[in-house]
N, C-alpha and C positions, 0 to 999 in steps of 0.2 A: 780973460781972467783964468788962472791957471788953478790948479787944489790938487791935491796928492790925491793917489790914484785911490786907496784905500777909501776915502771919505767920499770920489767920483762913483765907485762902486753901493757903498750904503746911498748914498741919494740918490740913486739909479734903482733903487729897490733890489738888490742882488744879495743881500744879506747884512749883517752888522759889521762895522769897520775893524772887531776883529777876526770875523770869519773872513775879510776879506784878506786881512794879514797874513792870515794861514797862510791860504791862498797862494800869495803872493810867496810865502816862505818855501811852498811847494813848488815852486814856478808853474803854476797853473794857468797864470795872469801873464797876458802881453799888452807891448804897446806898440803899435804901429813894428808890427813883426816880429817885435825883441820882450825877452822875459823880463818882464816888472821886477823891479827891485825897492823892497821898502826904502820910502824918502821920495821917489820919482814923484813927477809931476805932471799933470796932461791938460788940457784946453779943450776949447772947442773945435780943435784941428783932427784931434789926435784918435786914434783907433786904440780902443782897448777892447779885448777878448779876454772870456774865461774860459779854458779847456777848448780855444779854438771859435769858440761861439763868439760873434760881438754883439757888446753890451749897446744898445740904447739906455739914453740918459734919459729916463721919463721923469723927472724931476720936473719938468715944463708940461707935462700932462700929465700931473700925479691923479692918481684917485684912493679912494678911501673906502672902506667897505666896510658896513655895520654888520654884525654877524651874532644873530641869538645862540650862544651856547648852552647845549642840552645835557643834562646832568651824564655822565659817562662816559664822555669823550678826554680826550686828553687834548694841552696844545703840545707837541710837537712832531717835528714831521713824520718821525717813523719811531716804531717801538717794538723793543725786542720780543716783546709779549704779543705782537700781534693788536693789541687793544686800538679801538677804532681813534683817530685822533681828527682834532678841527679841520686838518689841511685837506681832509678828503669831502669835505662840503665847499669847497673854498672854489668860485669859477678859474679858468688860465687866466693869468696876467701877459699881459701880451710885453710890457715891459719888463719881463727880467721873473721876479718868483714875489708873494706876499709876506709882506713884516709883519709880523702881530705884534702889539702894542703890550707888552705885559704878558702876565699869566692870569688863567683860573683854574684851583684846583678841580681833579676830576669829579668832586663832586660837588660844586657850585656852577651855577650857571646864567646865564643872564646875558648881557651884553659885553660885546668884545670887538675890537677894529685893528683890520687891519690894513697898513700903507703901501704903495708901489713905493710910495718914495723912504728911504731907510733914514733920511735926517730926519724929518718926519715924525717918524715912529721913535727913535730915539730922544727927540726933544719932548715930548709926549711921556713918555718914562721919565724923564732926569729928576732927581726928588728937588732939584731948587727950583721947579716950574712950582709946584704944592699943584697937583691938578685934581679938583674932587673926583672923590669916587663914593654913590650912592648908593646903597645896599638894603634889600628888603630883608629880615633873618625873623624866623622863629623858633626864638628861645624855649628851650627846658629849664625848669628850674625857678626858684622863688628869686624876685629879682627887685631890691627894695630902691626907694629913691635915694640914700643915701651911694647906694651902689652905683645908680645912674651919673649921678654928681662925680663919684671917680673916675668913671669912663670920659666924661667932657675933662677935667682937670686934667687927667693922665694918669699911667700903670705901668710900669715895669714891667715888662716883657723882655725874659734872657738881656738883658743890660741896656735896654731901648726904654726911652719913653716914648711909651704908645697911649693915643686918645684919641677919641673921637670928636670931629669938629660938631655933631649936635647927635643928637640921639631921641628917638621920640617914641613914643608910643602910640601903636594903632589900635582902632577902639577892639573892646574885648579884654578879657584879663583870665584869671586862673592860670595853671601851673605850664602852659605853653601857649606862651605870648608872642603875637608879633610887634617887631620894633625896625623903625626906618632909621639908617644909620649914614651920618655923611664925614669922610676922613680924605685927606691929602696925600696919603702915605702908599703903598701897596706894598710892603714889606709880604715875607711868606706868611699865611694864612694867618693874617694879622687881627682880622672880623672875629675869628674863630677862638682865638686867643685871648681876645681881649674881654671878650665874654666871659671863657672858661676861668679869668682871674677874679672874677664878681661870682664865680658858684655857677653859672649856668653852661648849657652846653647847644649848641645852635645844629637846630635838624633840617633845617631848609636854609639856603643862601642863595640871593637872588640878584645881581650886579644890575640895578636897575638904570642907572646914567653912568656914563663917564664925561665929564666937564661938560660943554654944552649940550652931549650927545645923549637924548634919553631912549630905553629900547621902546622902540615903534609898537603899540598893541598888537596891529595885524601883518607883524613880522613871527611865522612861525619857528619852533626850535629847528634847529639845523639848516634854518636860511638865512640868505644874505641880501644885502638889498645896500645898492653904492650911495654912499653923500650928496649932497647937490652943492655946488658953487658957495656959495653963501655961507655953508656950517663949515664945507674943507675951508676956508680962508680965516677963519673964529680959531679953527684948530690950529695953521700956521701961528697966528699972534700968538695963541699961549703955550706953544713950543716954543717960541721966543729963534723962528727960525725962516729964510725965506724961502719961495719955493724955486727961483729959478737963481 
């Protein structure tokens, strides 16, 4: 079965099938000797290399890596400021380089995964999957139930309707509250947003599940700790994608 080479390259975990584009625009990308040209097509015959290196298709050995993110890091791979980023807690991937699955801002932190395999990760992103995202947040600010009720219904956020699929309260109350929050969305700093439009302002954020995956208690910040069989195959179905 043949697939252009672009999309061979993101399921291969080598980046996302427009970085692979570039790529390929660059002529950075071969196949079986000769510069890739967007459109080509490759098999399980065929040799593809980038910058000379040949790619392994891990796609058939994918793995997944759960990865507690600590308030201060950034995700990506390098930054002009120097500022520490997630990629440098991240183990080698022996096939190709890790996808991470979304963002968090540098200053939220919690759980985060990332894929060898970039279909993967990509179908895990796409907003028609609606994959929850659970967040722990404590709120600043008087925060009434009628206010609660807008955030389940929806809010306007810069021309998006944005809400929260349940919203709850943990025990405790006065003028900084914690509240468990579940949405489908992951739009930019959307948790944060949707608060500040009810009067409040959130000082802690804490990305506590993403879909089936909840962060491990005794996974500490800055570590990783890979999937088992069982949950990576729960994450295929609701990427709505296979793995080989």
């Amino acid at each position: 079965m043949s697939e252009r080479v672009q999309k061979y390259l993101s399921r291969a975990g080598r980046g996302s099938r427009r970085e692979a584009e570039r790529w390929i625009g660059d002529g950075r990308v071969t196949i079986d000797g000769r510069k890739a040209v967007l459109g080509d097509k490759v098999d399980s015959t065929s040799l593809v290399a980038v910058d000379g290196i040949p790619v392994v298709d891990g796609a058939g050995n994918s793995e997944v890596l759960i990865y507690n993110k600590p308030v201060g890091k950034i995700v990506t791979r390098s930054d002009p400021n120097n500022r520490p980023t997630v990629f440098d807690d991240l183990p080698i991937n022996k096939h190709g380089r890790w996808v991470a699955v979304g963002r968090l801002d540098i200053n939220t932190a919690g759980v985060m995964l990332f894929c060898s395999d970039g279909n993967l990760a990509n179908g895990l992103m796409h907003p028609r999957n609606e994959i929850e995202r659970e967040y722990l947040c404590r709120v600043n600010g008087i925060v009434s139930e009628s206010d609660l009720a807008s955030l389940r219904n929806g809010i306007q956020v810069d021309g998006h309707m944005c809400r929260f699929d349940s919203v709850k309260a943990r025990p405790g109350g006065g003028y900084n509250r914690w509240f468990t929050v579940v949405l489908r969305q992951g739009r930019y700093r959307e948790v944060r947003r949707l608060w500040q439009a009810v009067g409040g302002t959130v000082s802690r954020l804490i990305r506590v599940r993403f879909g089936p995956v909840r962060l491990p208690r005794d996974l500490d910040r800055g570590r990783t700790r890979f999937i088992d069989y069982e949950l990576q195959e729960k994450l295929y179905r609701l990427a709505n994608v296979s793995p080989s």
